[in-house]
C-alpha positions in Angstrom: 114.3 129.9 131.2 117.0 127.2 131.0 117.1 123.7 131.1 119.8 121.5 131.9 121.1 118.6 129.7 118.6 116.1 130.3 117.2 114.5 126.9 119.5 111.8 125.4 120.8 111.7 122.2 118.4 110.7 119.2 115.3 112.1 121.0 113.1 114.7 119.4 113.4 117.1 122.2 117.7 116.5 122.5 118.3 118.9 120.9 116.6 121.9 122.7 117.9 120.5 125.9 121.4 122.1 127.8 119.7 125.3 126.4 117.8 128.3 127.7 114.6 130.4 126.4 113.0 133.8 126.1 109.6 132.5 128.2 107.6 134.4 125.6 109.4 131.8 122.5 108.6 129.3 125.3 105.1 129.9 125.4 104.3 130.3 122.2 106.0 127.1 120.9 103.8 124.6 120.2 105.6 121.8 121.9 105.7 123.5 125.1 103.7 121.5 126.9 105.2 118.5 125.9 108.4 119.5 126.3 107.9 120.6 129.6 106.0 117.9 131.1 109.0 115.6 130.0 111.4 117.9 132.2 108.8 117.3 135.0 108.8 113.7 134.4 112.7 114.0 134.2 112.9 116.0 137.9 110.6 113.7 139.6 113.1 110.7 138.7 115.9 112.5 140.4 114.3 113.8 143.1 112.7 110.4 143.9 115.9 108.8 143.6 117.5 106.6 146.7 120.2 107.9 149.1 123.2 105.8 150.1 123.4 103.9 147.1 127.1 103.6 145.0 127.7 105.2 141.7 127.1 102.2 139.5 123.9 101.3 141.2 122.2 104.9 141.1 123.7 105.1 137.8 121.9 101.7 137.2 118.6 102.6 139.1 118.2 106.1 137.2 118.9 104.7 133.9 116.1 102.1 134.0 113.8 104.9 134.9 114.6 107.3 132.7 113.7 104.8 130.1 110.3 104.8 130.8 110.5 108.6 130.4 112.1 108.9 127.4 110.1 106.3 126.0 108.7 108.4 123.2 110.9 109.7 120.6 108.7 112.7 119.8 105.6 114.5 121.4 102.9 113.0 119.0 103.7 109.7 120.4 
């Protein structure tokens, strides 16, 4: 399973993002679930996000969102 390049920089999970998995190490690490329900978190951002706007105002509008996701800096938080 891969997973594009979607945690920032300085976040617990950045550095297994831009990286792909056997799905048996997947499931058996034990921040799966965390790390996956961030990705989901992640998608549903950019597949809510607005058509029609310009680049510096979707880039404006997805970074405030993606804030909130990335909120936590590591999966016991």
């Amino acid at each position: 399973m891969a997973f594009p390049a979607f945690v920032p920089k300085g976040h617990f999970f950045s550095s297994y993002s831009d990286s792909a998995y056997h799905r048996e190490c997947l499931d058996k690490w034990e921040h799966r679930d965390a790390f996956l329900s961030l990705y989901a978190a992640y998608r549903a951002v950019w597949e809510s996000r607005p058509v029609g706007l310009g680049y510096e105002e979707a880039a404006l509008w997805f970074q405030e969102r993606l804030e909130k996701v990335f909120a936590s800096k590591s999966p016991d938080d």
